[in-house]
N, C-alpha and C positions, 0 to 999 in steps of 0.2 A: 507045559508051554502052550500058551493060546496064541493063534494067528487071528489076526485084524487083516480087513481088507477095507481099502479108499477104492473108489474106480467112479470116474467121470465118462465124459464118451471119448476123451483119445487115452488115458492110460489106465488099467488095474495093477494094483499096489497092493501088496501084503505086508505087514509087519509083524514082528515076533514080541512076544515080551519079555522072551529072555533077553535081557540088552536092548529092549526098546531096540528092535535090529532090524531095518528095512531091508525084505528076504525074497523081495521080486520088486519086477518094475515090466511091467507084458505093454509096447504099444497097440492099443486095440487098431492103430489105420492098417498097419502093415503085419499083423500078428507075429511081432519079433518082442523075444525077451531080450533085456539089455543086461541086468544085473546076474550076476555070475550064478550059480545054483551050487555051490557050495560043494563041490564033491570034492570028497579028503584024498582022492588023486594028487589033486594042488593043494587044495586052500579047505578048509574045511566051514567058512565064514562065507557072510554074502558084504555087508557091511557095519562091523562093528564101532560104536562107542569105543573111544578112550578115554576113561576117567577112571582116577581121580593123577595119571601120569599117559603121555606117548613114548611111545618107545622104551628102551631098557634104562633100567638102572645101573651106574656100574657097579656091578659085581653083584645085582641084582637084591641093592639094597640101597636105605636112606640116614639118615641120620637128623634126629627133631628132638630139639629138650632135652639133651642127654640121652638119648636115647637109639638104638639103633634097629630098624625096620627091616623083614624082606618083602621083596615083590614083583610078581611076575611081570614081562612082558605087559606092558600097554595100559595097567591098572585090573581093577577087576569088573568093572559095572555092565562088561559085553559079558559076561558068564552067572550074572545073578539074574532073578525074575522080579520086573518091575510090577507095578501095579498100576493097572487102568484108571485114569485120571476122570478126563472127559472124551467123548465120543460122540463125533456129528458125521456125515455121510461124505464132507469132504474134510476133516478135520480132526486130530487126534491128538490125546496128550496121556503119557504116562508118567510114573513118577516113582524113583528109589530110595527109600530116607535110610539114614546113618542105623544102626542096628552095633549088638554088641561085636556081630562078627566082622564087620569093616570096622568096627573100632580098634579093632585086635590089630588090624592091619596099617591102617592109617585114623587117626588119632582126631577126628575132629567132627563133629556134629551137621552134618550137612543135608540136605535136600538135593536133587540131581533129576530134573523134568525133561521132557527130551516130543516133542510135538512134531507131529509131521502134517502139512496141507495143500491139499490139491488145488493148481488152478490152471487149468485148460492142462498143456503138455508140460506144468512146470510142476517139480516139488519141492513144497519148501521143507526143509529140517531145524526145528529153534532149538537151544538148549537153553536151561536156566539152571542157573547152579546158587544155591544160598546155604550161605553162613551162617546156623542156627547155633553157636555155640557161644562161648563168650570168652573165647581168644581169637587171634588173627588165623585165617585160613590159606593154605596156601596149596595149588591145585594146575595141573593142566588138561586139557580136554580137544580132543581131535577126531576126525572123521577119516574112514578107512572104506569109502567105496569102492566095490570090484566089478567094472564092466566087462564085458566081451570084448575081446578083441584078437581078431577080429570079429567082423559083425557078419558078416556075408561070407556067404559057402565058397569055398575056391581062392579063398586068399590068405594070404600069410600073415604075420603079424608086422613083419618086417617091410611088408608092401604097404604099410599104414601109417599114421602120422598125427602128434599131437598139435595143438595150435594153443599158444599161451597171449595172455595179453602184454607180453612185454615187447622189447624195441630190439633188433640188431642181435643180441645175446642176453645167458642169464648163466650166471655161476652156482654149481651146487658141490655138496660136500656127499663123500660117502661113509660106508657102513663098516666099523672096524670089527675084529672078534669079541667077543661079547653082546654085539647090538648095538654098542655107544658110536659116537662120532669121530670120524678117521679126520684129527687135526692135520694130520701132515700134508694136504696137499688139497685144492681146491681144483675143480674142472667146469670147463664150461660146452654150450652146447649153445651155436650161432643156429639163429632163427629168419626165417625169409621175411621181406616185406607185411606179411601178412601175421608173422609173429609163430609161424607154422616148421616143426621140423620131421625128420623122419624118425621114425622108429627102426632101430638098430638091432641085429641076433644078437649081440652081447651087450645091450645096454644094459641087462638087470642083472650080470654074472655077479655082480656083489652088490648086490642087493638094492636098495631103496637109494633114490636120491635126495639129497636135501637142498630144498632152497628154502635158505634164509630172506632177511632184512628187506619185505616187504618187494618182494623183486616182481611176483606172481597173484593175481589174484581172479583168473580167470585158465580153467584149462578144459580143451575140447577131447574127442579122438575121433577120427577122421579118417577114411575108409582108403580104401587106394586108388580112388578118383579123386582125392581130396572132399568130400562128401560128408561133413560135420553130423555126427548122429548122436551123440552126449555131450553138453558144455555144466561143469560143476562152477560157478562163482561163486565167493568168499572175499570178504573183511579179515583176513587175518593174517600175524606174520612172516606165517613160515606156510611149506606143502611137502609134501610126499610124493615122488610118482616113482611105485613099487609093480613088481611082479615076481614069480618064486623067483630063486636063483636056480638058473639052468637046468629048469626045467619044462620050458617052451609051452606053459601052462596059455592057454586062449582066454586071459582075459586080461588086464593094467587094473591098477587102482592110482583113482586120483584122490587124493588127501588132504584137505585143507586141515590146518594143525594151529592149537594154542598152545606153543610149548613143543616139546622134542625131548629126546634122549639124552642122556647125559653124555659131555665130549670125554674122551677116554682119560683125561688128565685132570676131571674133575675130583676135587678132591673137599669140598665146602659142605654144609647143609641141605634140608630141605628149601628152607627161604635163600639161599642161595644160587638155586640150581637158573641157569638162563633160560629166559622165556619164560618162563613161571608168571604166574598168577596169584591175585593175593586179594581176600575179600576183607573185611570190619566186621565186627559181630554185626547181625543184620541186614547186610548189604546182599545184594546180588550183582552178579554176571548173567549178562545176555549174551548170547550173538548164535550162529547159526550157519547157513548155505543153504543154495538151488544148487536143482539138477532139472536141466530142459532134456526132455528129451524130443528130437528130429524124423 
């Protein structure tokens, strides 16, 4: 594994290329890290890639062309080594191609780029995903950052607070056995004028939240003076806001997601599955996210 580093004059960044895995984030004004440092206490990740699936499969498999697949957790492309694309001093691109061993796995000839760029205290992350094969591709890909939280000595997690860009409230789903999605019952969580809520000691006892149907595309976290110190914005349908389950780990991950887990009563195909994605021999997907950091 080779680490990359970006660094302007207000942040140093490291990157991994296992997982093209953004594996620090140091603000140089205030000499505070923000991104989790990965100890297998909690989390043993800092921010992995999801591809070529998020979240679980049920019963941790698929079904394409007759055929039926297994597969871990989240896909595989956070646990393989990419290969260094291009390299500028504020700009980076790697890049994973289809091999016979992800063919073993999932069945389709792909490219998977994954670029990160510095500009003042922003970073950008793009993905590009292509269909080099010569059937239809079908694919999801999501983003699994872990910040501190809290950020400041002396405070609890619970003393702190996220801030979304939505209105009044927002509805999410949770995390059933297996990983899949708990249809039976939806919750919501009422937001202040500001779009700002608290963080609760039992918010993550079962695990990851899900917000669907474009409700989110903007999420901070926010210290216990209310003091916005990482904002993640995203284009895309769905999010994530995870931490272990109980076990009062010091940091959240905010998620921006193309695609999700499969719901527990899923019972259809690969091109079936919701929120999926789907390319044309030749075609690409873009899309991406920032993270500021304050």
């Amino acid at each position: 594994m080779e680490k990359i580093v970006l660094e302007n004059e207000e942040l140093y960044v490291e990157i991994n290329s296992v997982g093209a895995e953004l594996s620090r984030i140091k603000n140089k004004k205030n000499d505070k890290e923000y991104l989790w440092n990965a100890d297998e206490k909690y989390w043993k990740r800092h921010s992995p890639v999801l591809f070529p699936f998020v979240g679980s499969l049920k019963d941790k498999k698929y079904k394409y062309d007759g055929k039926e697949y297994s597969m871990g957790q989240h896909g595989f492309a956070r646990d393989m080594e990419f290969q260094l694309l291009t390299s500028k001093s504020d700009e980076i691109w790697f890049v994973l191609n289809a091999s016979d061993e992800t063919i073993a796995k999932y069945p389709f000839i792909f490219s998977l780029e994954i670029g990160y760029k510095l500009e003042k205290n922003n970073i950008k992350v793009m993905w590009k995903v292509k269909n080099n094969d010569t059937k239809e591709m079908y694919f999801s890909i999501g983003a699994h950052p872990a910040f501190y939280c809290p950020i400041n000595d002396g405070e609890e997690q619970s003393q702190c607070y996220i801030k979304t860009d939505c209105k009044n409230e927002f509805t999410y789903f949770k995390i059933a056995e297996g990983g899949v999605k708990d249809t039976s019952a939806t919750y919501k969580i009422t937001v202040d004028n500001k779009g700002i809520f608290n963080i609760t000691k039992n918010m993550f006892d079962d695990d990851a939240l899900i917000v669907e149907d474009n409700q989110i595309h903007s999420l901070s976290l926010l210290d216990s003076n209310k003091n916005e110190y990482v904002k993640v914005e995203f284009d895309m349908p769905l999010c994530g806001i995870w931490s272990p389950a109980k076990k009062n780990a010091p940091f959240i991950c905010l998620e921006p997601w193309c695609g999700r887990c499969d719901s527990k009563d899923f019972d259809g195909e690969l091109q079936d599955r919701e929120y999926g994605n789907k390319l044309k021999p030749s075609e690409e997907f873009e899309n991406g996210y920032s993270i500021t950091i304050y």
